[in-house]
C-alpha positions as CSV (number, residue, x, y, z in Angstrom):
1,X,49.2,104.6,109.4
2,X,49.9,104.6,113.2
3,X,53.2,103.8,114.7
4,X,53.1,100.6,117.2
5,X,56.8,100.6,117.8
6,X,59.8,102.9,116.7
7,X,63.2,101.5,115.3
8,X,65.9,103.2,115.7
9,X,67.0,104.6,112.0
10,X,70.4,103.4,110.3
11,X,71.6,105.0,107.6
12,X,73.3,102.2,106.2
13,X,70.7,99.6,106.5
14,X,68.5,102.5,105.1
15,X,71.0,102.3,102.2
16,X,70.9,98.8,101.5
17,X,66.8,99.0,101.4
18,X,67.3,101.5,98.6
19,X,69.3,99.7,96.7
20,X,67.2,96.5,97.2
21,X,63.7,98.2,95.8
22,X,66.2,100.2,93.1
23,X,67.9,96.6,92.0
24,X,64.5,95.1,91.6
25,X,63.1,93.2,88.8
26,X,59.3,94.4,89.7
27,X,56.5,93.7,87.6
28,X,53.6,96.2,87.3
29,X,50.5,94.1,85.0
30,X,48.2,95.8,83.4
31,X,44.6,94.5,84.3
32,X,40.8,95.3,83.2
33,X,39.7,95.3,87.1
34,X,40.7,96.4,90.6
35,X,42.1,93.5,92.0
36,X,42.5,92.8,95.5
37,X,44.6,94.1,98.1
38,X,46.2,90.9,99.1
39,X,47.7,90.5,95.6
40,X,50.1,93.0,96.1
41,X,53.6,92.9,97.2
42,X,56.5,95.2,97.7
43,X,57.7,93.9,94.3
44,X,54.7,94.2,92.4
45,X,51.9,96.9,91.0
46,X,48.9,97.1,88.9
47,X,47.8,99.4,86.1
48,X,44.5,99.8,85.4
49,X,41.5,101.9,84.6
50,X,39.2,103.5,87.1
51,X,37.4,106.5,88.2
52,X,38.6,108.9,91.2
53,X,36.3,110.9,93.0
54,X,38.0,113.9,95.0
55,X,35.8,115.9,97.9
56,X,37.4,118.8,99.7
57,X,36.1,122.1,101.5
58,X,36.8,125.4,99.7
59,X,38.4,128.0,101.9
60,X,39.0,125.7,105.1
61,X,41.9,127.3,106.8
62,X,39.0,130.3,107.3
63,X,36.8,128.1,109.3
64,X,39.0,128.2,112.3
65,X,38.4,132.4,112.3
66,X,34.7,131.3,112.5
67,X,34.1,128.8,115.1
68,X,35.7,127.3,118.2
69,X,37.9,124.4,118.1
70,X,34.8,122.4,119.7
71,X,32.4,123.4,116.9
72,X,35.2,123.1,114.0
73,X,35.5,119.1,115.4
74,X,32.0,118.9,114.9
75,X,31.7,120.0,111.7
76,X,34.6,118.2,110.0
77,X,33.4,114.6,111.7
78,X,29.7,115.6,110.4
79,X,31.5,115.9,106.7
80,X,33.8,113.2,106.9
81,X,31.8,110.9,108.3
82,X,29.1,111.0,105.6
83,X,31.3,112.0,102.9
84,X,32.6,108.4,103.2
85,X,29.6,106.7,103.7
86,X,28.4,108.1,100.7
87,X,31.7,107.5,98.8
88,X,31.6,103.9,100.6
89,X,27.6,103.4,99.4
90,X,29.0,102.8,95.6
91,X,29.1,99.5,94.7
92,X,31.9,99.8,92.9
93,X,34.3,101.9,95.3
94,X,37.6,100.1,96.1
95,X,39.2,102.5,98.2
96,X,38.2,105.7,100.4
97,X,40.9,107.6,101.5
98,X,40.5,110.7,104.1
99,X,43.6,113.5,103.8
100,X,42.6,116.7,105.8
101,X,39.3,118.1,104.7
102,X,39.5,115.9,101.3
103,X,38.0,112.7,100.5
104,X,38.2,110.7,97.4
105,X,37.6,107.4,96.2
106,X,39.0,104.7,94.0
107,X,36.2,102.9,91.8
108,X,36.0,99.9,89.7
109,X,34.8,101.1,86.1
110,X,35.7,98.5,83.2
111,X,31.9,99.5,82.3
112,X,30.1,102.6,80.7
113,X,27.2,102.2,83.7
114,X,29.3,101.9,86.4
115,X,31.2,105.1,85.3
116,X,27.6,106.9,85.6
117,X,26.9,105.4,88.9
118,X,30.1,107.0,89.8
119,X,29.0,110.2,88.3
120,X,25.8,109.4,90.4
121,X,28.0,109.3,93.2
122,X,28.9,113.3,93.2
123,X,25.5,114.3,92.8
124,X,24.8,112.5,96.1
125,X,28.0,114.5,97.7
126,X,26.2,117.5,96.5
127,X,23.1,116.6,97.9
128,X,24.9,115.9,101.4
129,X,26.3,119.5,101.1
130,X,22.7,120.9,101.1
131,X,21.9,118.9,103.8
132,X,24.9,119.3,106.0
133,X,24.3,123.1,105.7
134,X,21.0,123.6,106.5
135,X,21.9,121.2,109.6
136,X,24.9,123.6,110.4
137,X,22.6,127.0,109.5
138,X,19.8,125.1,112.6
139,X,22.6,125.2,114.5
140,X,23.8,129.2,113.8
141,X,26.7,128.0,112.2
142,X,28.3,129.6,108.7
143,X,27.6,126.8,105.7
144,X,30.6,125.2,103.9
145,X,31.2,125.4,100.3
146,X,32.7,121.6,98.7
147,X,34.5,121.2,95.4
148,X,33.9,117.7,94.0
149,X,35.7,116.3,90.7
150,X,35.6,112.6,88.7
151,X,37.7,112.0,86.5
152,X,38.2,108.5,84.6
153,X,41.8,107.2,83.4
154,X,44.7,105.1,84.2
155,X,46.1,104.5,88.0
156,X,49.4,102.3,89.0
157,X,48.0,100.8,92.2
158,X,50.8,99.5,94.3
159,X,51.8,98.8,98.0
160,X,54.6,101.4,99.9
161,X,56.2,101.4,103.1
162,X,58.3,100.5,105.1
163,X,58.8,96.4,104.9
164,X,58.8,94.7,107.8
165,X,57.6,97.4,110.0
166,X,53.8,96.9,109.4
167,X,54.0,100.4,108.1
168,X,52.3,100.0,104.9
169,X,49.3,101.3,102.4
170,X,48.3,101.0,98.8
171,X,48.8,104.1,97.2
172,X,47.7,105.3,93.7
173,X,49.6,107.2,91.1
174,X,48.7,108.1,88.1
175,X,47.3,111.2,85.6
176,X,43.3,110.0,86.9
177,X,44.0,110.8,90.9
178,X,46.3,114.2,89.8
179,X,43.0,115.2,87.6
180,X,40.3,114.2,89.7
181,X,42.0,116.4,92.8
182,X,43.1,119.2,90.4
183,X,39.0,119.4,89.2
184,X,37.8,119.0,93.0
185,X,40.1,122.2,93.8
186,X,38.4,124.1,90.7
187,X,34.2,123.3,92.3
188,X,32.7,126.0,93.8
189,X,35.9,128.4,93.0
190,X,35.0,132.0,91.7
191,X,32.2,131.1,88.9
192,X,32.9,127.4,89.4
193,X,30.1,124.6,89.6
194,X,30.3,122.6,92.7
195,X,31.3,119.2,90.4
196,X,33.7,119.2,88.2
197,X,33.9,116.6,85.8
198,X,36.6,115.8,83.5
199,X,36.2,114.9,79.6
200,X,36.8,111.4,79.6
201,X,34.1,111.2,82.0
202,X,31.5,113.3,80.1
203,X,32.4,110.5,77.3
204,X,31.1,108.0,78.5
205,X,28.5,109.2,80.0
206,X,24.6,108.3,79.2
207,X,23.3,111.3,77.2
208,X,20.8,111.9,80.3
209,X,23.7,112.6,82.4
210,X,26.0,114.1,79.6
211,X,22.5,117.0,79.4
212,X,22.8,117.8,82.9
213,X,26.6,119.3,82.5
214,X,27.6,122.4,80.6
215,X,31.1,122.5,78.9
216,X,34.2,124.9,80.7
217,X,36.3,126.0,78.0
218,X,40.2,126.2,78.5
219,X,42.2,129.8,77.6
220,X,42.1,128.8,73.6
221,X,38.3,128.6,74.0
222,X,38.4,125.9,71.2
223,X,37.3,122.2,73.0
224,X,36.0,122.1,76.2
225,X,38.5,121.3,78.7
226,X,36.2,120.0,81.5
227,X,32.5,120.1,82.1
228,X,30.8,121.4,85.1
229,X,27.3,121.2,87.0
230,X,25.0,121.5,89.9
231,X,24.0,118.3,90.0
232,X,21.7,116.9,92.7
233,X,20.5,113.0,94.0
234,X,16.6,113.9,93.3
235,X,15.5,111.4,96.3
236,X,18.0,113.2,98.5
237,X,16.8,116.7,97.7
238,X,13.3,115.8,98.4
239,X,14.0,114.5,101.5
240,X,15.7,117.5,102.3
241,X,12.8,119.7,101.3
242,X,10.4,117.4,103.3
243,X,12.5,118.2,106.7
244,X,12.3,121.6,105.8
245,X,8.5,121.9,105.4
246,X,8.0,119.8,108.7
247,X,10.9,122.0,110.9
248,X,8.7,125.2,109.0
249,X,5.4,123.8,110.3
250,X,6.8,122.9,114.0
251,X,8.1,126.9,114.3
252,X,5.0,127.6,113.4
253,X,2.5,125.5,115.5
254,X,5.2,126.8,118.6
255,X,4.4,130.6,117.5
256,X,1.1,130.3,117.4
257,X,0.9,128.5,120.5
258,X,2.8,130.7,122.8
259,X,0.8,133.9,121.1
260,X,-2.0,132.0,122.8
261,X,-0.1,131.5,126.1
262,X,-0.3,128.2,125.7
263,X,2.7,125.5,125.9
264,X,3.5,122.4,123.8
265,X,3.2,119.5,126.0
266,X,6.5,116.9,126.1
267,X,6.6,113.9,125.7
268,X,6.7,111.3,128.9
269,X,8.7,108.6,128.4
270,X,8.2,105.8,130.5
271,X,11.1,103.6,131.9
């Protein structure tokens, strides 16, 4: 939230605003959809059912040891920036929210299908991942490792702030967002998969998708407490792997060409 103008702080008027949200009669509905932002109030909340999807880089504070502050900008605007639009290409997303190095979204599941399009959703952050890094490795810099995690449940969405200042955002609680950012902190960690995905996702999941995860058992080792894979967008990786073959085959036309003593001519462009 940015700051336009400051007010000066008083504790008693502070007082009497905490008494006024404290002594309210709000009403927090539960619904089957997101609704829309300009339903809420600071009087009001919803609870409903969605899915959270939580992106964030493993081992970040080491990245500063590794490159200059001018390389470390351009790495974190290279993630965010397409971590959103990816998170922002879902047709159901409601809500992208950037903290730090970690990205998640809010989406709109009152379906099965949409909660695999959502699952659909990380494979494409995975996919990014791949790309980013072999972008980053052209470039001599060290790859980043992401953890992503979905997990499906109840959220209370509702707007906080401070009324009347314009100082304001929807926020969302609830056991979904804790879960989602507790599995995205557990990807790529020691043995880890790179998505973590919790069990409420895995059931209701297609039984395509539910084959492409493997179960993580908890310390009692009896039910699976989550379920983890390496799961990649196939039109992504392809593309990937076409890049790859051309950059291979333009090193190599350039090597054979100055073992002839030969140049490759540029391009004119014409103005």
């Amino acid at each position: 939230m940015e700051t336009k103008t400051t007010t000066a702080y008083d504790v008693a008027t502070s007082d009497a605003r905490l008494k006024e949200i404290l002594d309210s009669a709000e009403t927090f509905d539960e619904v089957d959809t997101i609704p829309a932002r300009d339903r809420l109030t600071y009087s009001n909340g919803f609870y409903v059912n969605c899915t959270a999807v939580f992106i964030d880089i493993r081992e970040s504070s080491k990245l500063p040891k590794n490159h200059t502050r001018p390389v470390l900008g351009k790495i974190y605007r290279a993630y965010l920036s397409e971590s959103v639009a990816i998170m922002n290409s879902d047709p159901n997303c409601r809500e992208v929210v950037i903290n730090g190095d970690c990205v998640s979204g809010i989406m709109n599941t009152p379906y099965k299908p949409d909660i695999d399009t959502a699952f659909g959703t990380t494979a494409k952050l995975n996919s990014l991942m791949n790309i980013l890094n072999w972008r980053l490795e052209q470039k001599g810099y060290i790859p980043i490792r992401c953890g992503i995690g979905i997990a499906y449940g109840r959220a209370l969405m509702m707007k906080a702030g401070y009324k009347g200042s314009g100082l304001n955002d929807v926020i969302w609680m609830g056991n979904v967002v804790n879960e989602s950012s507790n599995l995205c902190h557990q990807g790529h960690k020691g043995i880890r998969k790179a998505i973590q995905v919790s069990t409420d996702v895995y059931g209701n999941l297609n039984s395509q998708n539910k084959g492409l995860l493997s179960p993580v058992y908890g310390s009692l080792g009896l039910q699976p407490s989550q379920y983890e894979g390496d799961i990649i967008n196939t039109a992504m990786d392809n593309w990937l792997t076409e890049q790859k073959q051309k950059a291979t085959n333009t090193t190599a036309l350039a090597s054979g060409l100055l073992g002839q003593g030969l140049t490759i001519p540029r391009t004119r462009t014409w103005i």
